[in-house]
C-alpha positions as CSV (number, residue, x, y, z in Angstrom):
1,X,6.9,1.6,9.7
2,X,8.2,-0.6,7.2
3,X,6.2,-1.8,4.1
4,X,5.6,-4.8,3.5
5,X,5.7,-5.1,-0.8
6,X,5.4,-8.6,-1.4
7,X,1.9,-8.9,1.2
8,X,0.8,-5.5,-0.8
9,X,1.4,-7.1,-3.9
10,X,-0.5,-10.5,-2.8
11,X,-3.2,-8.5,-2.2
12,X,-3.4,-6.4,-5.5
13,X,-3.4,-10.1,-7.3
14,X,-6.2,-11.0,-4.7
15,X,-8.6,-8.5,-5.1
16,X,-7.6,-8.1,-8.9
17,X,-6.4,-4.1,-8.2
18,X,-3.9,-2.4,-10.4
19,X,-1.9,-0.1,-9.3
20,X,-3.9,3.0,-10.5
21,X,-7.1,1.6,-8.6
22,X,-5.5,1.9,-5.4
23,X,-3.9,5.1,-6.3
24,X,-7.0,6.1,-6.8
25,X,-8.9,4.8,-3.8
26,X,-5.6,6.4,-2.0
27,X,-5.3,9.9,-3.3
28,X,-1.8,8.9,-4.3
29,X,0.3,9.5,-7.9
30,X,1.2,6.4,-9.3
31,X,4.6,8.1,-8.6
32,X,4.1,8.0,-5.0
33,X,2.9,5.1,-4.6
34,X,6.3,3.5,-6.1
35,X,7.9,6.1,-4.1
36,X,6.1,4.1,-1.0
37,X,6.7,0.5,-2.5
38,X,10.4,1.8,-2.9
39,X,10.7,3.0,0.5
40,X,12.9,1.6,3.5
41,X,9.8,3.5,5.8
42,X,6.3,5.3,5.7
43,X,4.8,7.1,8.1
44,X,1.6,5.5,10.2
45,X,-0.9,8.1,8.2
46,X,0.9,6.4,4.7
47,X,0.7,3.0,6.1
48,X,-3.3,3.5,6.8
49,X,-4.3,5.1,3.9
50,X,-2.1,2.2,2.3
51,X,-4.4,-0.3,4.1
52,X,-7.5,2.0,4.0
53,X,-7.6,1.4,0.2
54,X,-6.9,-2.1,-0.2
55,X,-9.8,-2.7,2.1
56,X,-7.1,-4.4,5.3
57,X,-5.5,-4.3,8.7
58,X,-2.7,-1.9,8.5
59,X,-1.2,-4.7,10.3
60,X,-1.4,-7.1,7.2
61,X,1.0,-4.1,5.2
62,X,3.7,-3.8,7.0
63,X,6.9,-6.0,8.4
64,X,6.7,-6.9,12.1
């Protein structure tokens, strides 16, 4: 699954997140998270926990 960075970061401005709120909400680092943002692919479990904290679809996160 591929990422979708620019819908992620339309959401963070959306909701007014920052990057350590979703971290939290995720379980993530703040280093993995970039390492995700970064990433050509995540796996499905990534990508839902991903969606999982900003509240969405996983279908909303990730390129078609």
């Amino acid at each position: 699954m591929v990422i979708n960075r620019s819908e992620i970061e339309l959401i963070l401005a959306r909701k007014q997140m920052t990057a350590t709120s979703i971290c939290e909400r995720a379980g993530f680092s703040r280093n993995r998270f970039y390492e995700i943002m970064r990433s050509k692919s995540v796996t499905p479990k990534t990508a839902g926990k991903m969606a999982a904290a900003l509240e969405v679809d996983v279908t909303e996160i990730i390129k078609q």
